[in-house]
C-alpha positions in Angstrom: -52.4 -43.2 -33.7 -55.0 -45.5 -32.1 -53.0 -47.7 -31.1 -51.0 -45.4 -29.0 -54.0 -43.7 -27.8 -55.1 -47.3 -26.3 -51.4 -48.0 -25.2 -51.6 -44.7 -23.0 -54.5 -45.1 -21.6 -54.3 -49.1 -20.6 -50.7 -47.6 -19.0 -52.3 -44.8 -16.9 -55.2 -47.2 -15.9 -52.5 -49.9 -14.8 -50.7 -47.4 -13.2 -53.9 -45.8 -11.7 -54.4 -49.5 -9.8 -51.1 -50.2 -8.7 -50.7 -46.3 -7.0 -54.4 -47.3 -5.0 -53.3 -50.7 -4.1 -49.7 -49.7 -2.5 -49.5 -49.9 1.1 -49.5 -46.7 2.9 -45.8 -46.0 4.4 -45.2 -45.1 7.8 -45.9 -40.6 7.9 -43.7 -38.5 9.8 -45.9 -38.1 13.3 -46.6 -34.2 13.9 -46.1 -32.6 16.8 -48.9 -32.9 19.1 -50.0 -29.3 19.1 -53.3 -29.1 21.5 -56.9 -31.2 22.5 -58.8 -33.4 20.5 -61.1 -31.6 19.4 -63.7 -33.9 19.8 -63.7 -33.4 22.9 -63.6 -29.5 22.7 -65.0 -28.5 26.8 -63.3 -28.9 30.0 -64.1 -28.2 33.3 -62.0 -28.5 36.1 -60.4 -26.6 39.4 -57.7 -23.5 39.6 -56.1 -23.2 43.4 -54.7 -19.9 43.9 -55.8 -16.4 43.5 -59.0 -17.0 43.0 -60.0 -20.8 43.8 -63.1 -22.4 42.2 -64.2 -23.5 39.1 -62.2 -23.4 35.8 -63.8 -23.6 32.2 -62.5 -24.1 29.1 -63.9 -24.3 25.8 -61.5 -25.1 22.2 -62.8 -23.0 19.5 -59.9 -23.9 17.1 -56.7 -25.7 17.9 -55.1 -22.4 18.7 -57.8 -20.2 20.1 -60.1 -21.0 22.9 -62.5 -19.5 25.7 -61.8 -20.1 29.1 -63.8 -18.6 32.5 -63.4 -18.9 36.2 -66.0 -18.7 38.7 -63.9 -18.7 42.0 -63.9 -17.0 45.7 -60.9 -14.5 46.3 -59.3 -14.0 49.7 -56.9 -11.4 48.8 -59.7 -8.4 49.6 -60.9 -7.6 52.7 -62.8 -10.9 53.1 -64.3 -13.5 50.9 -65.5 -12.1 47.6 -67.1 -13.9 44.5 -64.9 -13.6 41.3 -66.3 -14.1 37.6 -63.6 -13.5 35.1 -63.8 -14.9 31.1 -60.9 -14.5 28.4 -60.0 -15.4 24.8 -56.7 -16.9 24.7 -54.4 -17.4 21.9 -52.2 -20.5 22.0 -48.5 -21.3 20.2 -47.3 -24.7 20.7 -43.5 -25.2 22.3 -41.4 -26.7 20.0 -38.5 -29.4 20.8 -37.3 -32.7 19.6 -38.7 -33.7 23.6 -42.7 -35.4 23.4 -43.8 -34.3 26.4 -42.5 -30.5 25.4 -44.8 -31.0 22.5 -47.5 -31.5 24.3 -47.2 -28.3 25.8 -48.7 -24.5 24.9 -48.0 -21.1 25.6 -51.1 -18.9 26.0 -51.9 -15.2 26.2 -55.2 -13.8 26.2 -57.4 -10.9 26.6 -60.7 -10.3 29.3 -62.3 -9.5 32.0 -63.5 -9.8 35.3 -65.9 -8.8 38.0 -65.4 -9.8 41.9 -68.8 -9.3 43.9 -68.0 -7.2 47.5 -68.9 -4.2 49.2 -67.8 -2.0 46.8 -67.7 -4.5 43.6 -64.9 -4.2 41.2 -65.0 -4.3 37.0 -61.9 -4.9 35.4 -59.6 -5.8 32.5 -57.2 -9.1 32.3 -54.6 -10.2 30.7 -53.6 -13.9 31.1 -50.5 -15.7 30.4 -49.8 -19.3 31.0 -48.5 -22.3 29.9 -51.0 -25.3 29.4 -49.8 -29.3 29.3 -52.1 -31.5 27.5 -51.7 -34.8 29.7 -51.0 -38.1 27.6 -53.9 -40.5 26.2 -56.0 -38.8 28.3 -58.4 -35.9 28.1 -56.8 -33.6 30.8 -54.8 -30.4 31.1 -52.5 -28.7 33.6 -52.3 -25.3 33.3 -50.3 -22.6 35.2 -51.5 -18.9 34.7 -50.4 -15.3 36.2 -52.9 -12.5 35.4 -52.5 -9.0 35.5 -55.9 -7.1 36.1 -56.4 -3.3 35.8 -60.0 -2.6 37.8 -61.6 0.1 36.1 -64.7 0.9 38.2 -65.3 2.0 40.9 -61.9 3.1 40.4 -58.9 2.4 38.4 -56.3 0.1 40.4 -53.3 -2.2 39.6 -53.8 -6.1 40.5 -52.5 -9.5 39.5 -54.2 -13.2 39.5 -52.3 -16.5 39.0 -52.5 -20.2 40.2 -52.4 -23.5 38.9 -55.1 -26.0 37.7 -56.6 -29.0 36.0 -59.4 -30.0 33.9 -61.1 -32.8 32.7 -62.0 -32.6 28.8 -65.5 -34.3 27.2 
């Protein structure tokens, strides 16, 4: 009985050694799904409705903060905008790399533009994001519908395009 004690174990040792010491075979690459999270803030531009400053922070590879602080010519002249969402991401699929690289996003917000007669409101973003090969950029496309709620309830939209830079 010993001996087969000691002839199982010297067999799960040697076999212990010769799984560590095999050479690692080539994985199955994974769909590149989002940022590096290493480098989890952007900042950037959106041109459109508004135009300014766009700001983007990861806070999971699917979920992420994102603000604008912008000027908007649509009103009656120009007015400072400040909006800020959550957004929810959901990777494209396709056999295609660069479609990989690419995200779907909705989100939920809100935003204030600074006139006369300044205007609170509700936003609801939806976009598609491209995360830009070996490097640490995005392209993003987004349309926004807005309900202002005060000083009174009315029916808008937002949308342009954009880039930012991630570190």
């Amino acid at each position: 009985m010993r001996k087969v004690a000691l002839l199982l174990v010297l067999v799960l040792a040697f076999a212990t050694l010769a799984v560590a010491q095999r050479r690692p075979t080539a994985q199955k690459r994974q769909p590149y799904s989002g940022p590096q999270l290493s480098r989890p803030t952007g900042l950037g531009m959106i041109i459109g409705e508004p135009t300014g400053v766009s700001f983007k922070h990861w806070l999971s590879r699917k979920t992420a903060f994102d603000a604008g602080f912008a000027w908007s010519f649509a009103g009656r002249g120009e007015e400072l905008h400040i909006h800020a969402d959550y957004l929810w991401h959901m990777p494209l699929r396709s056999a295609d790399p660069v479609v990989r690289r690419t995200n779907f996003y909705i989100g939920v917000g809100g935003r204030v533009r600074f006139e006369n007669d300044s205007r609170v409101g509700a936003r609801v973003p939806l976009g598609l994001v491209h995360f830009v090969k070996d490097t640490p950029l995005d392209v993003f496309v987004e349309v926004a519908p807005i309900m202002d709620l005060a000083p009174e309830t009315e029916v808008s939209a937002n949308g342009g395009i954009g880039l930012r830079y991630f570190f």
